[in-house]
C-alpha positions as CSV (number, residue, x, y, z in Angstrom):
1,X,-10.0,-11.6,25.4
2,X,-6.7,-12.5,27.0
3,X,-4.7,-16.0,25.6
4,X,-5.0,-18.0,22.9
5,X,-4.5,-17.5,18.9
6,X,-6.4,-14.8,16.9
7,X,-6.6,-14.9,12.9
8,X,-6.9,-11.1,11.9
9,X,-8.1,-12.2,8.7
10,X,-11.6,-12.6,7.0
11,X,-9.8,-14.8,4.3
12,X,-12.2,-18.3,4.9
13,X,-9.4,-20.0,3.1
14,X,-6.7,-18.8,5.9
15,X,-9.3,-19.9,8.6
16,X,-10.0,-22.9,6.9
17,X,-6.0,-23.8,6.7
18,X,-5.8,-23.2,10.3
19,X,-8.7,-25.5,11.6
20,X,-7.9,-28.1,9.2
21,X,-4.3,-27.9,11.1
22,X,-6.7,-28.3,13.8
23,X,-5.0,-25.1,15.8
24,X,-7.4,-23.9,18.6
25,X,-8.2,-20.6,17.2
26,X,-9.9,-18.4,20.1
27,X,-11.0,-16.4,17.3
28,X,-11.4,-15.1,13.6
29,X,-11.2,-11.1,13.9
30,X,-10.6,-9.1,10.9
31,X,-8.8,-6.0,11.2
32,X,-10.0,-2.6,9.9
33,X,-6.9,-1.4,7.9
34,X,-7.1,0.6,4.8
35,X,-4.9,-1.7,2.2
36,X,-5.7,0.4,-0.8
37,X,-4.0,3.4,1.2
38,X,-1.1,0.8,2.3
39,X,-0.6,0.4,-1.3
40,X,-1.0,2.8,-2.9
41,X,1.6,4.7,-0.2
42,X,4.3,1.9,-1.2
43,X,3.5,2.2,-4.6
44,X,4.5,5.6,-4.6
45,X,7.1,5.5,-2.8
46,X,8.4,2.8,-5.0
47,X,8.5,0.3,-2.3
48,X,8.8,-3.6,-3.7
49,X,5.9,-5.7,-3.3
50,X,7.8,-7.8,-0.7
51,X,7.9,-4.3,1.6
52,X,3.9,-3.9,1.0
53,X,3.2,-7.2,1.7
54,X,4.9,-7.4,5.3
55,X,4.0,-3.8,6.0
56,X,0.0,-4.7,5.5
57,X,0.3,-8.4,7.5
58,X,1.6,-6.4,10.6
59,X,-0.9,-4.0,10.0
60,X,-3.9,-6.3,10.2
61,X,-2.0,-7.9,13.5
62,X,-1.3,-4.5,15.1
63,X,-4.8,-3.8,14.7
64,X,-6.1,-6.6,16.5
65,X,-4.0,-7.1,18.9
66,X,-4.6,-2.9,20.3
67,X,-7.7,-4.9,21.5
68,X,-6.9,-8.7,22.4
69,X,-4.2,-8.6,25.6
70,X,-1.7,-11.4,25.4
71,X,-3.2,-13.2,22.6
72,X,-0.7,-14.4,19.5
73,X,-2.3,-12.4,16.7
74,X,-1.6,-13.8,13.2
75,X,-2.1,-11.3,10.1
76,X,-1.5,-12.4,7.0
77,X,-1.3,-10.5,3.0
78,X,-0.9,-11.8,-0.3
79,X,0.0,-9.5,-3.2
80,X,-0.1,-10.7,-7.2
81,X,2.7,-8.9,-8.8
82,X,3.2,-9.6,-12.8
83,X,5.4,-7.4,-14.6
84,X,6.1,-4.9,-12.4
85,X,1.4,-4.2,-11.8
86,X,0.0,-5.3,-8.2
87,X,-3.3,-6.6,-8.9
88,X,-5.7,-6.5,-6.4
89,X,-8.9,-9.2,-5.8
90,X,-11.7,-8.2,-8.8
91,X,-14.4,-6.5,-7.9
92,X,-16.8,-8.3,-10.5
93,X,-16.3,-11.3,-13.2
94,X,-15.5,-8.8,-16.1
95,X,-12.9,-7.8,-14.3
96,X,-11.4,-11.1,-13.0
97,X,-11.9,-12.2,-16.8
98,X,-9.9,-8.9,-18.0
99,X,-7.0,-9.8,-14.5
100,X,-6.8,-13.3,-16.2
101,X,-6.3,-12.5,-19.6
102,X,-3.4,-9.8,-18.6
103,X,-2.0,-12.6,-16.5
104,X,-2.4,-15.3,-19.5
105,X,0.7,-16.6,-20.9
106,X,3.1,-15.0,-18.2
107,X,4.3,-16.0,-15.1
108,X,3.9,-14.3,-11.9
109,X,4.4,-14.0,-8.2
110,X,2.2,-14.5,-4.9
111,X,4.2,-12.3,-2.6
112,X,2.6,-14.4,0.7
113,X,3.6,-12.2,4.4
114,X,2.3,-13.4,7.8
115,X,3.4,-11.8,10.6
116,X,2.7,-12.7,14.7
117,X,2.0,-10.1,17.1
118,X,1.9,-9.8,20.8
119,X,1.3,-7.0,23.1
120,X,2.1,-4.1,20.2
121,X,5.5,-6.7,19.5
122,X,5.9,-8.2,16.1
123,X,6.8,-11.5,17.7
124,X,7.9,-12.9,13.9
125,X,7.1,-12.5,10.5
126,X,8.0,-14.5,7.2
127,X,7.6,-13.8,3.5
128,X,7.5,-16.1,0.7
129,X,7.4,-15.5,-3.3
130,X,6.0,-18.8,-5.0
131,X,6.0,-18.2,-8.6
132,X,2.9,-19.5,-11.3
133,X,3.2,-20.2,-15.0
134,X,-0.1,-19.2,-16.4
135,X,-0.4,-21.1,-19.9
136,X,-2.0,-19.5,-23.0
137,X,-5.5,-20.5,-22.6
138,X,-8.8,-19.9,-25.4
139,X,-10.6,-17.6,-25.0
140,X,-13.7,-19.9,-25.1
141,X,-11.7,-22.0,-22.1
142,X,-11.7,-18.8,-20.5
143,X,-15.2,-18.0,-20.6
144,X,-16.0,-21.3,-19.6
145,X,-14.0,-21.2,-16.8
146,X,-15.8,-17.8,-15.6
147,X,-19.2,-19.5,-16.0
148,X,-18.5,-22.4,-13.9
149,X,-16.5,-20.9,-11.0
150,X,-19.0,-17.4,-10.7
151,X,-18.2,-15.8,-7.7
152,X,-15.9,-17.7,-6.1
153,X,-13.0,-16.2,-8.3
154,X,-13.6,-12.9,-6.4
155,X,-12.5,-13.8,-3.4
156,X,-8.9,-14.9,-4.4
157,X,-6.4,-12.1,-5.3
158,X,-5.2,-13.9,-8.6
159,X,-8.9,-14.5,-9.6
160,X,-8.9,-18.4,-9.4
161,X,-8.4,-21.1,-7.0
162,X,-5.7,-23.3,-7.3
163,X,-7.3,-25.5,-5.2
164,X,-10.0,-25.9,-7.3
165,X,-10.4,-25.8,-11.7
166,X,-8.4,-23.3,-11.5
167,X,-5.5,-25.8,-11.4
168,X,-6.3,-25.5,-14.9
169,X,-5.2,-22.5,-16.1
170,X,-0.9,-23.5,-15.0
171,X,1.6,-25.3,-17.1
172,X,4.2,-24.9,-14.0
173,X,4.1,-23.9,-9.8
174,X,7.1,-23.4,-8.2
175,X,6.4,-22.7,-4.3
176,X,4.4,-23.9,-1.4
177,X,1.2,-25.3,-2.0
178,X,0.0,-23.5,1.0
179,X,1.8,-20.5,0.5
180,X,-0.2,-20.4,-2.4
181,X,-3.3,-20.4,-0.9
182,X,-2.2,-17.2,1.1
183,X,-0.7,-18.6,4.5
184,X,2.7,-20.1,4.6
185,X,1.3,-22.8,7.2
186,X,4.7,-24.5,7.5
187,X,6.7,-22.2,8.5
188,X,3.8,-20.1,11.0
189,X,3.2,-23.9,12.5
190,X,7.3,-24.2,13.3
191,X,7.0,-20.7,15.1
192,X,4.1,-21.7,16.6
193,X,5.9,-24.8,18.2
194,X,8.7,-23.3,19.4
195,X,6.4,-20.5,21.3
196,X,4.6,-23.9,22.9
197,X,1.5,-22.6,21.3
198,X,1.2,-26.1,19.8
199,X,2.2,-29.3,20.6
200,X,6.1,-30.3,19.9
């Protein structure tokens, strides 16, 4: 594989971003990189979420790219940080119900990285922080909510969709909508544009 765009990401909601920008993607390959062992490296180290988040979007890229010549590879990480704990995607609903109570009635951050790599050359990288005001929710709206979303909730990092009844669960969102989501579209698009990788 030679030119084009590569999404080093099995995030559907990344690809889905991308399509619906309708970016010729030459292909969706995840990387094999151990995040737990990314974090849990920074976290001892006391690195900030910010530095983890980066550090694992060039990762995924790097990865990639050792086996797609020329192409721009695009890896992307989204860490939940709330008072001073990383939280990671749950592993089952009792856990995302247990994530979304700790998170209840506090606000917290989606530390969103992407990062662009050609040839072993981080081409350029961009962080954002958008910040979510979770209000204090019933239990019983909780349980509810848990019910009627299932599975889905695993797959996001804050264990809901804000795209989605999750919406819900927030008094206030400041930040990018699609930042949010877990790829600052915006601001990979601009890059992406001045590169001549899409049209100007």
């Amino acid at each position: 594989m030679t030119d084009g765009l590569i999404l080093a990401s099995a995030s559907p909601t990344r690809a889905r971003l991308l399509a619906m920008a309708e970016l010729d993607l030459v292909v969706v390959a995840p990387a094999a990189v151990d995040e737990g062992a990314i974090k849990r490296r920074f976290q001892a180290a006391g690195r900030t979420a910010v530095d983890c988040a980066l550090a694992l979007a060039e990762a995924k890229a790097r990865d990639v790219a050792e086996r797609r010549d020329r192409a721009f590879v695009i890896g992307a990480d989204q860490l939940l940080a709330c008072n001073g704990t990383w939280f990671d995607k749950p592993s089952d609903l009792a856990e995302a119900r247990a994530q979304l109570r700790a998170l209840r009635g506090h606000a917290h951050e989606l530390v969103t990285a992407v990062c662009v790599v050609q040839n072993r050359t981080r081409l350029w990288h961009t962080v954002s922080r958008p910040r979510l005001f979770m209000r204090e929710f019933s239990d019983a709206f909780l349980d509810d909510y848990i019910v009627a979303e299932g599975a889905a909730v695993l797959g996001s990092v804050g264990a809901y969709r804000l795209e989605g009844r999750g919406v819900q669960l927030f008094t206030r969102v400041q930040g990018d909508y699609f930042t949010i989501l877990g790829l600052p579209l915006l601001e990979l698009l601009g890059f992406l544009r001045d590169r001549g990788r899409v049209p100007s």
